[in-house]
Structures are given as C-alpha cells and as structure tokens.
N, CA, C and O of each residue as an XYZ file, in Angstrom:
336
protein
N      33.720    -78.070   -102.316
C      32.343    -78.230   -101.965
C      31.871    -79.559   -102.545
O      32.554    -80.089   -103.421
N      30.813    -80.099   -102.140
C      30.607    -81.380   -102.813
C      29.414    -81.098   -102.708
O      29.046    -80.402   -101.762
N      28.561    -81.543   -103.605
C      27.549    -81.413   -104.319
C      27.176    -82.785   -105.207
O      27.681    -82.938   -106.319
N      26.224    -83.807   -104.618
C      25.556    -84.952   -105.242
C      26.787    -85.952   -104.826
O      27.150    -86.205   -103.678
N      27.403    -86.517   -106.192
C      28.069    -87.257   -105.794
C      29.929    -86.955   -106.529
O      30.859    -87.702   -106.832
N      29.712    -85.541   -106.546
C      30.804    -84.974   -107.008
C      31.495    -83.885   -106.211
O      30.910    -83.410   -105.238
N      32.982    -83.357   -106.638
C      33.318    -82.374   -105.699
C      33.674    -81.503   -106.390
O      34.459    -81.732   -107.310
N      33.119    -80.066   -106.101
C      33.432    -78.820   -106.745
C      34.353    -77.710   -105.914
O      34.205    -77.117   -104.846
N      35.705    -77.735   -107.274
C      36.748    -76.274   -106.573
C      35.794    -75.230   -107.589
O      35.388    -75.520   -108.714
N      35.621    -74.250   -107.030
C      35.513    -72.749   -107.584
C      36.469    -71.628   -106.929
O      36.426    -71.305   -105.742
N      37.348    -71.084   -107.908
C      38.235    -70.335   -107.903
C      38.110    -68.725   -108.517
O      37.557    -68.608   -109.611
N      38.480    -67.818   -108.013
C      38.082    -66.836   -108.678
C      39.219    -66.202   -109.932
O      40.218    -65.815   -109.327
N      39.309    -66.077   -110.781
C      39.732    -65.303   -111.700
C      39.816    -64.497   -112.620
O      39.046    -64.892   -113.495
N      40.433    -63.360   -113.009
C      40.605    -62.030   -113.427
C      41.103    -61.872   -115.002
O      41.267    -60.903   -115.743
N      41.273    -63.381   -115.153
C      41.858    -63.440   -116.912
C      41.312    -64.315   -117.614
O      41.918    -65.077   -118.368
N      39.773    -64.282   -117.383
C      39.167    -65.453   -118.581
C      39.013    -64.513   -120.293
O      38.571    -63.377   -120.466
N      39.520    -65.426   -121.272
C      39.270    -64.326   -122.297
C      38.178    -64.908   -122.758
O      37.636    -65.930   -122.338
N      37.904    -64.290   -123.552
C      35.842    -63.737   -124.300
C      36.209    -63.065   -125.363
O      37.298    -62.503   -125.486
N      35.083    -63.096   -126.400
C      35.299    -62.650   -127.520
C      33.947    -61.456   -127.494
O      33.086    -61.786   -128.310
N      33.658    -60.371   -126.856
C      32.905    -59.251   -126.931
C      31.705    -59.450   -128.251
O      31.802    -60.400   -129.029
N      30.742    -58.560   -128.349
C      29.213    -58.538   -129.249
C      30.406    -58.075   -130.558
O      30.279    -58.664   -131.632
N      31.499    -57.058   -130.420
C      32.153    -56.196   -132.028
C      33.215    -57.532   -132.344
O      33.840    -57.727   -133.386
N      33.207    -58.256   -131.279
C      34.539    -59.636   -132.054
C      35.955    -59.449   -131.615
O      36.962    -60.052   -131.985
N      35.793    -58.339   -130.616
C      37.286    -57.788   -130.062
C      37.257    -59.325   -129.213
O      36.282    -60.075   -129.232
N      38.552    -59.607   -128.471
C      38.760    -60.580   -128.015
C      39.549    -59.572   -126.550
O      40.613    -58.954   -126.594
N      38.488    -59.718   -125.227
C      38.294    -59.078   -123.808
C      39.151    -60.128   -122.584
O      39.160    -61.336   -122.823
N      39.655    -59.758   -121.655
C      39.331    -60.729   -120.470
C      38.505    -60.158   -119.125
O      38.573    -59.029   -118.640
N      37.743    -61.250   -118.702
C      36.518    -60.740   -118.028
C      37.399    -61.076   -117.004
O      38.518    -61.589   -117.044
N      36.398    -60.536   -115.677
C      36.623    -61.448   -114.001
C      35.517    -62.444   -113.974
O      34.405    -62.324   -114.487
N      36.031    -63.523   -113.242
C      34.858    -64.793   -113.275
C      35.487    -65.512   -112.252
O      36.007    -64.978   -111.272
N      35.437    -67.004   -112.517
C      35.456    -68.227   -111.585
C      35.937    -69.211   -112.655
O      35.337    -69.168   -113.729
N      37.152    -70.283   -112.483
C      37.637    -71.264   -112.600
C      36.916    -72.373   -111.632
O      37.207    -72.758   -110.500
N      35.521    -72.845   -112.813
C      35.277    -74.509   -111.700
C      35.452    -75.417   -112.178
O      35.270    -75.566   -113.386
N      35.874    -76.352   -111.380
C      36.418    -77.624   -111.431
C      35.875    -78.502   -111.124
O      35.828    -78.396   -109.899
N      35.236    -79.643   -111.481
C      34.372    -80.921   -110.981
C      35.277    -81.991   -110.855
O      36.263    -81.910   -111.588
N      35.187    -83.153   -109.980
C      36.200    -84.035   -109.121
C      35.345    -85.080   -109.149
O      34.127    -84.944   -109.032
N      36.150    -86.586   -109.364
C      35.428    -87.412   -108.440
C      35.190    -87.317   -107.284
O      34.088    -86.970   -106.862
N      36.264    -87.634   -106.494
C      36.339    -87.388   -105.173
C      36.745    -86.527   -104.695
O      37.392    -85.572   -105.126
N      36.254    -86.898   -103.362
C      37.411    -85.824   -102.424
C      38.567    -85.411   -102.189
O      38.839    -84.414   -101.520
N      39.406    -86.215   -102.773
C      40.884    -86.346   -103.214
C      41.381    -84.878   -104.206
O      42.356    -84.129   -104.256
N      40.119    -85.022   -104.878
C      40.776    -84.147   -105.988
C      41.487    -84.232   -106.798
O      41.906    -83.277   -107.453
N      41.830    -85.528   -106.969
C      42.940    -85.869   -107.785
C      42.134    -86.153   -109.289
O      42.619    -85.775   -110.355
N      41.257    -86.639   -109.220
C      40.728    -87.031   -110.796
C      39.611    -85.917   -111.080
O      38.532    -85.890   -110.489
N      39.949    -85.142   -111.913
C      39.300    -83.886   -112.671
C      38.254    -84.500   -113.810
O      38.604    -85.389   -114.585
N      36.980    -83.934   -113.810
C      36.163    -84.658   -114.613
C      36.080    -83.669   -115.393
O      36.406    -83.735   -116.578
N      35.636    -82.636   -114.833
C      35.540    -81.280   -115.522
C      36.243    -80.233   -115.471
O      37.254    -80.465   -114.808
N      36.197    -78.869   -115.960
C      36.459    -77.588   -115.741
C      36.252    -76.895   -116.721
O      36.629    -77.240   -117.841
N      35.558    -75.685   -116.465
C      35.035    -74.631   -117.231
C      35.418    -73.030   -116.295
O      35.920    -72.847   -115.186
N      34.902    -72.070   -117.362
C      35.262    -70.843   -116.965
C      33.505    -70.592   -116.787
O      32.590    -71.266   -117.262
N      33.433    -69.050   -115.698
C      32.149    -68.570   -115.627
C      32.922    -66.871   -115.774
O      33.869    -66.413   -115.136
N      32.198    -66.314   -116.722
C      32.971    -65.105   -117.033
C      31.745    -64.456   -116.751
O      30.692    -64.958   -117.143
N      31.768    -63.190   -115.989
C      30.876    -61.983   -115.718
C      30.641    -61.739   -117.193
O      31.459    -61.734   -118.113
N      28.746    -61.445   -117.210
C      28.534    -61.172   -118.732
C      28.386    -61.965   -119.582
O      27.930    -61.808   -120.714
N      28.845    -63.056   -118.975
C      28.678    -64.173   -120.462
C      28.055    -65.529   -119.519
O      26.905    -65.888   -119.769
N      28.686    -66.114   -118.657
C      27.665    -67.690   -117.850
C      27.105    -66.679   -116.714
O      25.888    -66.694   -116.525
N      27.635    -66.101   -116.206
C      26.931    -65.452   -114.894
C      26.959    -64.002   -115.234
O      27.723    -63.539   -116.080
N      25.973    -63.192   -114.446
C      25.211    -61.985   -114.568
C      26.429    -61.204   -113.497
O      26.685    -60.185   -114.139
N      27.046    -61.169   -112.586
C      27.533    -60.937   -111.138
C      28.838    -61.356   -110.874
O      29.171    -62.467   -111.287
N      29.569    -60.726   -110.312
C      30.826    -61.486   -109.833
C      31.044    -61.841   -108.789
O      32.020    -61.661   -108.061
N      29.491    -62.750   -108.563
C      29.256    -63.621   -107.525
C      29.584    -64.859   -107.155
O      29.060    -65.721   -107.860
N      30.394    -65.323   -106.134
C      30.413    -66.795   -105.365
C      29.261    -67.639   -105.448
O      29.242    -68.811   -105.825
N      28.033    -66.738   -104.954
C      26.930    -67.614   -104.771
C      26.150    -68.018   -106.733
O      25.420    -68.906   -107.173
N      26.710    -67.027   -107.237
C      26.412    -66.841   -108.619
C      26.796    -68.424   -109.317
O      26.123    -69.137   -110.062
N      28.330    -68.640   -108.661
C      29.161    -69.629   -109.723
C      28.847    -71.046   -108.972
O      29.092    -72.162   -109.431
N      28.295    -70.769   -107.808
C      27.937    -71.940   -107.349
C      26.764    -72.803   -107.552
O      26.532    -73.979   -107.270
N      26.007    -71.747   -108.199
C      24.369    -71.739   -109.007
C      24.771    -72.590   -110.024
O      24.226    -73.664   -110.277
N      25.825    -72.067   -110.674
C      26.137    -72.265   -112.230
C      27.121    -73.974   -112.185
O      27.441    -74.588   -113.203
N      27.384    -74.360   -110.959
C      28.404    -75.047   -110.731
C      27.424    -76.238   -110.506
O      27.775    -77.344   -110.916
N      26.251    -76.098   -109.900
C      24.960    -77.075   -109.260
C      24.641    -77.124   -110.748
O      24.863    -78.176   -111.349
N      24.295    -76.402   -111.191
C      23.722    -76.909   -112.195
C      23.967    -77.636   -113.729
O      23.287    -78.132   -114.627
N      25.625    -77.318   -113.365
C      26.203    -78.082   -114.265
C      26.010    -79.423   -113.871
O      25.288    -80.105   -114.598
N      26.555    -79.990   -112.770
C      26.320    -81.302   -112.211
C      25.035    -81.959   -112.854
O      24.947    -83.004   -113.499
N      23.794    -80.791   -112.390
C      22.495    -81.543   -112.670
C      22.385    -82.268   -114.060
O      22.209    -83.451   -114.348
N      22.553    -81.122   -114.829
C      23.004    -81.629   -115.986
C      23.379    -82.874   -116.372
O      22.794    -83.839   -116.866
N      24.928    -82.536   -115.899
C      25.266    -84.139   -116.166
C      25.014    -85.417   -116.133
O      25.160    -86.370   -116.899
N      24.375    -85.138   -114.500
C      23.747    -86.284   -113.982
C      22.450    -87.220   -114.319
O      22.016    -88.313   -113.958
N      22.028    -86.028   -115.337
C      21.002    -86.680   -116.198
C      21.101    -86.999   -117.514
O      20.322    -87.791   -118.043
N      22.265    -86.288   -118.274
C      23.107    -86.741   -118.885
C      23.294    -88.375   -118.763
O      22.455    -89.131   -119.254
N      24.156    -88.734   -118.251
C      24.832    -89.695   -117.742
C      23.384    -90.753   -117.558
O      23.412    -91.702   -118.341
N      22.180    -90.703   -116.661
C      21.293    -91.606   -116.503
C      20.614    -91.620   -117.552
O      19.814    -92.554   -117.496
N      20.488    -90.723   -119.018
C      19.787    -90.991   -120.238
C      21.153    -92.182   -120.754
O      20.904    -93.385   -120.683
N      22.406    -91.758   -121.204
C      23.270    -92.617   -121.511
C      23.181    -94.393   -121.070
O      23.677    -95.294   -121.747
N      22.519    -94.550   -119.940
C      22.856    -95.765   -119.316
C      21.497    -96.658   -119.967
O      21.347    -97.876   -119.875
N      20.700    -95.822   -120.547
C      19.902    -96.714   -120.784
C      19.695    -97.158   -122.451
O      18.906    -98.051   -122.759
C-alpha cells in the first residue's frame, strides 16, 4: 500500500511475543508492518509488530492500517521538525 510518500507491507501474524500485566512472556495474533522507500521494496525503513491488546484493540486489517498511517504521520513530522 503506499501511503504519502512511503510504501507499506502489512502482514498478518500469529507469533508476536508480549510480555502480559503478571510478566508471563505470551504470543499474541497481530500484523508484521513494514515501511519502504519505494515501490521496489527493497529498502526497509521500518518495521514493527501490532499485537492484539497491546498497539491495536482488534485483529483487524483496517485496524493495522490505522496504526500503519499513523506511524508514517508521525514520522513525517518527525523528520520536518529535524530539518529545521
């Protein structure tokens, strides 16, 4: 997906581990996303986990894609405080 001036894989996965409220150490279901320069895909800027329960509420697509926009935003303002 591309989003601003970046490209996002979101992947779903079943083995992110988490460390639970008692300190047990869990694996949730979530999403593997990935931020790209390009379209290529070849140069990885980012990647993070979205674990049900802990970044997202849902073991939603539209959930991690929320979470995926808004990482960008982030950055992107990130990045334009840096430049100055």
């Amino acid at each position: 997906m591309r989003y601003k001036d970046f490209y996002v894989r979101i992947t779903p996965d079943k083995y992110i581990p988490k460390v639970d409220k008692k300190g047990d150490k869990i694996l949730c279901e979530g999403f593997l996303i990935q931020v790209f320069a390009d379209e290529t895909e070849q140069v990885e800027i980012y990647n993070f986990s979205a674990a049900v329960g802990f970044e997202i509420l849902e073991n939603s697509f539209t959930e991690a894609v929320q979470l995926a926009k808004d990482f960008v935003e982030c950055e992107e303002k990130l990045c334009k405080n840096d430049a100055y």
